[in-house]
N, CA, C and O of each residue as an XYZ file, in Angstrom:
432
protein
N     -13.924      1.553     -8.061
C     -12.534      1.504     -8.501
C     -11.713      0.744     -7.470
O     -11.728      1.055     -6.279
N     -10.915     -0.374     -8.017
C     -10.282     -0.716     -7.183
C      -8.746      0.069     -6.895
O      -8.208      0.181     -7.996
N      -7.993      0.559     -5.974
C      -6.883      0.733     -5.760
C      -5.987     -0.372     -5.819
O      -5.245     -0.498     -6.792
N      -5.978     -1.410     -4.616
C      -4.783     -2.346     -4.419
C      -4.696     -3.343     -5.326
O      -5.707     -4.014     -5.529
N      -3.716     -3.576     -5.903
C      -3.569     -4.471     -6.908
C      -4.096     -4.110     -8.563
O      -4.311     -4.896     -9.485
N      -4.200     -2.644     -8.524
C      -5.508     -1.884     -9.927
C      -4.549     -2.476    -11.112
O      -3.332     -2.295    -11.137
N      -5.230     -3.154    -12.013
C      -4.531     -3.725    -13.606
C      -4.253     -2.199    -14.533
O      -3.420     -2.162    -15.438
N      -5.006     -1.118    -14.175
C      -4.327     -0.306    -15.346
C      -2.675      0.271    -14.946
O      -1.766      0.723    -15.642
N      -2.827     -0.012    -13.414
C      -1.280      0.682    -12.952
C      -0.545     -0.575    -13.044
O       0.606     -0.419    -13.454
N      -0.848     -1.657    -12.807
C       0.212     -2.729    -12.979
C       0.748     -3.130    -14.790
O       1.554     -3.839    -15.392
N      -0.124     -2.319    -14.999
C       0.069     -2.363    -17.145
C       1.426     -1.221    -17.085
O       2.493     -1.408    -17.670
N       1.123     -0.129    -16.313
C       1.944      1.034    -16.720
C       3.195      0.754    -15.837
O       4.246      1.279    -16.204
N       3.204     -0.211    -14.426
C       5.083     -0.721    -14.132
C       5.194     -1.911    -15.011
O       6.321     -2.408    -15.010
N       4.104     -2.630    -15.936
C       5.022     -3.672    -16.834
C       5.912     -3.242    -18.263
O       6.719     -3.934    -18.884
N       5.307     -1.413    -18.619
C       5.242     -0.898    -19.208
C       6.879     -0.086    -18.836
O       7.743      0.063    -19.700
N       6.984      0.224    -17.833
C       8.150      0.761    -17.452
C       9.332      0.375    -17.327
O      10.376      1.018    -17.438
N       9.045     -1.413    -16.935
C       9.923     -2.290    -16.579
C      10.817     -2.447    -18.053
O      12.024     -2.426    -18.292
N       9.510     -2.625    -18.965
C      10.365     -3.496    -20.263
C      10.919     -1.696    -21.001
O      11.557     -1.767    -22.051
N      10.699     -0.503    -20.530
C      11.266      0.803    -20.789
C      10.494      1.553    -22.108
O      10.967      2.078    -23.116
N       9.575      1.429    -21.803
C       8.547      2.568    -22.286
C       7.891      3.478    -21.517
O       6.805      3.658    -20.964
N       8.454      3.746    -21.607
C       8.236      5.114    -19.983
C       7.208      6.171    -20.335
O       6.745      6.859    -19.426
N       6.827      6.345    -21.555
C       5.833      7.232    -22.437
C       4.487      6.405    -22.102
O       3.628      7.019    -21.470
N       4.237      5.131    -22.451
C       3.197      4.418    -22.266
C       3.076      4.236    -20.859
O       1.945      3.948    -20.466
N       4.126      4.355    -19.874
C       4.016      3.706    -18.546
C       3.407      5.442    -18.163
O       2.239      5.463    -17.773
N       3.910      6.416    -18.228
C       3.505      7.456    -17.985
C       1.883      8.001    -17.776
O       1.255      8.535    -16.861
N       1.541      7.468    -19.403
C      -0.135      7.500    -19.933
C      -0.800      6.867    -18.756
O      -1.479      7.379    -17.866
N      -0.311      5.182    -19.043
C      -1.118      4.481    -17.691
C      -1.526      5.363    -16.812
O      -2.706      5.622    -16.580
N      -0.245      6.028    -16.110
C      -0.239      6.189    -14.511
C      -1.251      7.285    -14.439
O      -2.021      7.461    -13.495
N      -1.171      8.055    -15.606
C      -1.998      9.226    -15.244
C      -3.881      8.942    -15.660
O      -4.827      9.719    -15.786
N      -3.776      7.842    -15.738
C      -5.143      7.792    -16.690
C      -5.520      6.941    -14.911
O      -6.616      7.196    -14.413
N      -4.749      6.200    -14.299
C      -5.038      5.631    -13.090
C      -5.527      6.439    -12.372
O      -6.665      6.414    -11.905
N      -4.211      7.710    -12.125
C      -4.715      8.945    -11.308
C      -5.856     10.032    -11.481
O      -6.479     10.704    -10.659
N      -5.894      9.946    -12.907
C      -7.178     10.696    -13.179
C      -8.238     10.021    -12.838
O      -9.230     10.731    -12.679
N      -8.407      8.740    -12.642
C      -9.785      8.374    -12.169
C      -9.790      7.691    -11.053
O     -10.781      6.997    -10.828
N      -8.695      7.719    -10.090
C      -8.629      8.106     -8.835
C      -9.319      9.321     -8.106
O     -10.102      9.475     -7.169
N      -8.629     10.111     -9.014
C      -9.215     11.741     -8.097
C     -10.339     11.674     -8.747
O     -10.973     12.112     -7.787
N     -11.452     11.448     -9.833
C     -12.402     11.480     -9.835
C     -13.207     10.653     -9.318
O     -14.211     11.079     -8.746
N     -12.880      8.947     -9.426
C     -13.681      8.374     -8.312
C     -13.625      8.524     -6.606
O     -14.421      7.929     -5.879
N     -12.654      9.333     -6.150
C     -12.798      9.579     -4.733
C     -12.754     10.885     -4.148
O     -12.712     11.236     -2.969
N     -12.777     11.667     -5.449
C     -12.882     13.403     -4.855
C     -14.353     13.715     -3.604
O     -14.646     14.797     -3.094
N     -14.787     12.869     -3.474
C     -16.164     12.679     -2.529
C     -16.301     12.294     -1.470
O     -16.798     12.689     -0.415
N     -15.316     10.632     -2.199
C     -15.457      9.017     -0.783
C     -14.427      9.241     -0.223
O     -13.554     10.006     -0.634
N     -14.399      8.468      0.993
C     -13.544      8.158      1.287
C     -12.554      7.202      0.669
O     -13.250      6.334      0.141
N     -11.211      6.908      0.458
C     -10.163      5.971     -0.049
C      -9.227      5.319      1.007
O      -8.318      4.498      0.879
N      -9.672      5.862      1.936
C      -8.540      5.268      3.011
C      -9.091      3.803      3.495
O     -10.304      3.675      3.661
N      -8.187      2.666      3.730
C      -8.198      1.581      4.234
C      -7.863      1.152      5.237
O      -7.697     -0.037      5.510
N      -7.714      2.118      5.952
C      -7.091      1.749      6.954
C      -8.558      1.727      8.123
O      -9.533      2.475      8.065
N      -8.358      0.884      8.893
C      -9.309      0.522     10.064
C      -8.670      1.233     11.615
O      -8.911      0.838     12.755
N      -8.164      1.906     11.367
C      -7.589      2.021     12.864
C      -8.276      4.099     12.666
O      -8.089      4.832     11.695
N      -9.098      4.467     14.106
C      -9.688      5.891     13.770
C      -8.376      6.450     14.342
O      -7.793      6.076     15.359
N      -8.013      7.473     13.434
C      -7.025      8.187     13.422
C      -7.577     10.060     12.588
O      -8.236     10.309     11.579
N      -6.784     11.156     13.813
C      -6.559     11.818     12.813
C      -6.573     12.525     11.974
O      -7.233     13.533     11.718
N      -5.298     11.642     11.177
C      -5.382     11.578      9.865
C      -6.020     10.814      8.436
O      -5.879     11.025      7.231
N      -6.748      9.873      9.209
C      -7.381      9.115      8.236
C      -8.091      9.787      7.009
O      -9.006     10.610      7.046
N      -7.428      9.221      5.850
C      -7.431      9.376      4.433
C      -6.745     10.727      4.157
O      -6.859     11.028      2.968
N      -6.202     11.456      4.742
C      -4.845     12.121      4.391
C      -3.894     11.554      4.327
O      -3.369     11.337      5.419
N      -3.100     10.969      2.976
C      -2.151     10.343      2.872
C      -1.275     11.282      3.264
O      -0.974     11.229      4.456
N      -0.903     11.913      2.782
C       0.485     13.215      3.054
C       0.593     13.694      4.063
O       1.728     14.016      4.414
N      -0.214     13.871      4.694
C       0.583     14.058      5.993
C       0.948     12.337      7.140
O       1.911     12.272      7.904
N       0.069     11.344      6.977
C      -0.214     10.187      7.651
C       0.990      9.812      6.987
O       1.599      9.238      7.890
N       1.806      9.771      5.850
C       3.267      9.411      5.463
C       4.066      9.911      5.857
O       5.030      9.198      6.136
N       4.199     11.510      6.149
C       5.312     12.232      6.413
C       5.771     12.362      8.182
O       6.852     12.523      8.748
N       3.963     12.154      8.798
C       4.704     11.566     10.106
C       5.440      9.886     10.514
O       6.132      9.566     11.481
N       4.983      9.112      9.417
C       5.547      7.907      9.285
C       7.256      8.013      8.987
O       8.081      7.446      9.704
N       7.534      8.672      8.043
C       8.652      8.924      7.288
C       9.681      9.422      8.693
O      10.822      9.020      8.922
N       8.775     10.523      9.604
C       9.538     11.396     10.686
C      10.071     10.229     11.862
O      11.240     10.233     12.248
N       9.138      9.320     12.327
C       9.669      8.947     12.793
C      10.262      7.495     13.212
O      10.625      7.121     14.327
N      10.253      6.880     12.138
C      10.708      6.037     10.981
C      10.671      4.443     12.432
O      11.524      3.587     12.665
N       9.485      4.654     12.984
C       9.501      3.207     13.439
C       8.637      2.368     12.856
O       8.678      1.218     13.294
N       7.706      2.635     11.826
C       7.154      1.693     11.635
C       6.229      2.601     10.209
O       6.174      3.826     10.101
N       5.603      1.607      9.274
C       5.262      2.237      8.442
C       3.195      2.528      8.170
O       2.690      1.763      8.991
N       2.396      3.039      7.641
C       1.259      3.273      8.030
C       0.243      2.252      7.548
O       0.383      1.544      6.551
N      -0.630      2.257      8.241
C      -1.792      0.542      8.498
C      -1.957      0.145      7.158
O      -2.035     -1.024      6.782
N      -2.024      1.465      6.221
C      -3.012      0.734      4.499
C      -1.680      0.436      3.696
O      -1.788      0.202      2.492
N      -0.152      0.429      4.421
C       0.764     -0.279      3.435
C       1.133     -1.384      3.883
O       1.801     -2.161      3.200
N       0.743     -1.649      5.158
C       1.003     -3.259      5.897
C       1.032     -4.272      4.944
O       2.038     -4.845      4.527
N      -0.856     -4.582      4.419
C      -0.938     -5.483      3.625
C      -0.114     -5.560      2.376
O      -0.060     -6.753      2.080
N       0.536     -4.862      1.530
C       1.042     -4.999      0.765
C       2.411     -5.474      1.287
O       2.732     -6.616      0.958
N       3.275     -4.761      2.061
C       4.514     -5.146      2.920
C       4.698     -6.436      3.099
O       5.567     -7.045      2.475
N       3.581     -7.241      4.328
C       3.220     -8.335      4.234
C       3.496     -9.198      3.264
O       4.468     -9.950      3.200
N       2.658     -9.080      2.541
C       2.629     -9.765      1.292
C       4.055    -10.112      0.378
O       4.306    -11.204     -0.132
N       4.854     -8.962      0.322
C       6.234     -9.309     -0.003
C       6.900    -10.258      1.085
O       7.340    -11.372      0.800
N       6.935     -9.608      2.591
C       7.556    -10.731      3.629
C       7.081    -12.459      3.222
O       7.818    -13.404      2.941
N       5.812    -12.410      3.311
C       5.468    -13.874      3.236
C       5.965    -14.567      2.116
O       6.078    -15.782      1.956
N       6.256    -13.608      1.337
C       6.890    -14.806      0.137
C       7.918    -14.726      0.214
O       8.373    -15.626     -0.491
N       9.142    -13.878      0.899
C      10.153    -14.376      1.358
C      10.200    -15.551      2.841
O      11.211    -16.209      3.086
N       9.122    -15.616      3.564
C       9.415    -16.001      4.314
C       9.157    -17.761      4.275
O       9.390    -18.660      5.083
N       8.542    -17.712      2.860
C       8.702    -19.215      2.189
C      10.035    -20.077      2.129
O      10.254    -21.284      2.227
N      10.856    -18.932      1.921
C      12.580    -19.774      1.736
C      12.624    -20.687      3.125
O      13.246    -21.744      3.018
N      12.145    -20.450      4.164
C      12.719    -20.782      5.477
C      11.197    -21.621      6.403
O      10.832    -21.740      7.573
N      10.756    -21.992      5.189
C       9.169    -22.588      5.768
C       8.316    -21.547      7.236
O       7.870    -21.858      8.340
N       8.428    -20.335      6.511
C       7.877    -19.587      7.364
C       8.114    -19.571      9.004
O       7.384    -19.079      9.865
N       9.519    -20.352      9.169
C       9.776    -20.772     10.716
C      10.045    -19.204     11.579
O       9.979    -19.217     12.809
N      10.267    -18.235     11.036
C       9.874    -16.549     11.128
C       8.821    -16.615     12.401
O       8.926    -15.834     13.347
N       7.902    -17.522     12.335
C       7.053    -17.027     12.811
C       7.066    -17.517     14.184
O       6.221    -17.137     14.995
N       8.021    -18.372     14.488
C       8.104    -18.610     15.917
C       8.871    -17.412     16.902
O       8.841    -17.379     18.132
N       9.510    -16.521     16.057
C      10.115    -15.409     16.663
C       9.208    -14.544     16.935
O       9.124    -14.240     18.125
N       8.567    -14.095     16.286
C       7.864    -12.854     16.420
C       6.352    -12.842     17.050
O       5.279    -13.315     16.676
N       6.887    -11.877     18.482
C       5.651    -11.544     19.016
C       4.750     -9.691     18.362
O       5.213     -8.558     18.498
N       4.133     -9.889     18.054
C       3.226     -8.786     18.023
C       2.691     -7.662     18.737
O       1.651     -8.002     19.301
N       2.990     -6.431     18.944
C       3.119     -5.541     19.892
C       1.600     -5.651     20.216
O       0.901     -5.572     19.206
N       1.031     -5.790     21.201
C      -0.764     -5.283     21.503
C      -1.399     -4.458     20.776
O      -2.547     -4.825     20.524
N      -1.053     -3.358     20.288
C      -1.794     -2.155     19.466
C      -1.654     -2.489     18.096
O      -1.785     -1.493     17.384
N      -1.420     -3.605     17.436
C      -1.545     -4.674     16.319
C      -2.773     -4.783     16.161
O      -3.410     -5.519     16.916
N      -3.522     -3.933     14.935
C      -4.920     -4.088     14.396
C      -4.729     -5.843     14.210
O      -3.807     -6.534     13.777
N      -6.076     -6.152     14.764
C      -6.167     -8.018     14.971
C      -7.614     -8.241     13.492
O      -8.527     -7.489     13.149
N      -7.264     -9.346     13.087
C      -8.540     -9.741     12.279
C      -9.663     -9.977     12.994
O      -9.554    -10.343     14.164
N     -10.534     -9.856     12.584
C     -12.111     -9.510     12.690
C     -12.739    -10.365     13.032
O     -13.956    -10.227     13.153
């Protein structure tokens, strides 16, 4: 099962968007139902950094939430992903500012 980017949940926010909230509903739960059945076992967490809390979302959010500097490793990539396409308006020149703290999970 894929999680990031999953087509039956992106059916149920296109579903919500245009305001069928009954069908967007179905989606979500038919996502979640075979969420918790494909990972009541595996692991689901994506995150690479050993922590913890790894693959406890609820609590690994709520200390995120507490102390609101920064948000947790498996929502980066998605985050990201919105920045960079804003950061198209400005030919990505963003990137001459920003240094990267050291404890910045690095690619592989």
């Amino acid at each position: 099962m894929i999680i990031d980017g999953n087509q039956k949940e992106k059916e149920a926010m296109e579903a919500f968007h245009k305001g069928d909230r009954i069908k967007g509903l179905k989606l979500q739960e038919e996502f979640a139902a075979a969420f918790r059945e494909e990972y009541k076992d595996k692991d689901h967490c994506s995150c690479k950094k050993a922590c913890r809390y790894h693959g406890n979302c609820k609590e690994c959010v709520a200390i995120h939430r507490a102390h609101e500097e920064h948000v947790p490793n498996c929502m980066r990539p998605l985050i990201n992903k919105k920045i960079k396409i804003l950061s198209e308006l400005t030919e990505h020149t963003i990137a001459n500012d920003i240094e990267p703290p050291k404890e910045i999970l690095r690619k592989e």
